[in-house]
N, C-alpha and C positions, 0 to 999 in steps of 0.2 A: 497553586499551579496556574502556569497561565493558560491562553483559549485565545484560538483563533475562531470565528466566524464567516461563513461563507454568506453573500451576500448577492441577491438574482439583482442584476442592474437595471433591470426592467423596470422593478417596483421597488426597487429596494429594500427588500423586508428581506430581512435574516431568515438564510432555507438551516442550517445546523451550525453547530457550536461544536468546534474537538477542541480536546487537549493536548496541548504541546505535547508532545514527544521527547525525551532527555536524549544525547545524543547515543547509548548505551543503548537504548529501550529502536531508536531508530534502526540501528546497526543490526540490531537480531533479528528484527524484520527481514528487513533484505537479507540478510544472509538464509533466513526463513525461506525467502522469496526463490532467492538463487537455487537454495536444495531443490526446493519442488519444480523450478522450471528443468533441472537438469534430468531428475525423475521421469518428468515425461517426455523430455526430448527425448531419453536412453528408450522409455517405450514406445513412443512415436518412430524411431531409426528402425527398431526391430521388426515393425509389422511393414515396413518398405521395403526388408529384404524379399 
């Protein structure tokens, strides 16, 4: 699998290492992502009435 590394440009030393994401593994995130933000928008609208 492959790996991206993020890199501080300061010093240039490697701050972490992920792994790619397939684009299957990417999509359920977000879509992960979307559920929960609508969840608490829906509960956030309620306590403003």
């Amino acid at each position: 699998m492959s790996t991206i590394t993020t890199i501080n440009p300061a010093t240039e030393k490697a701050i972490q290492t992920y792994d790619v994401m397939t684009e299957k593994e990417a999509t359920e995130r977000l879509e992960a992502c979307h559920a929960a933000f609508g969840r608490c928008y829906a509960w956030n609208a309620r306590l403003r009435r």
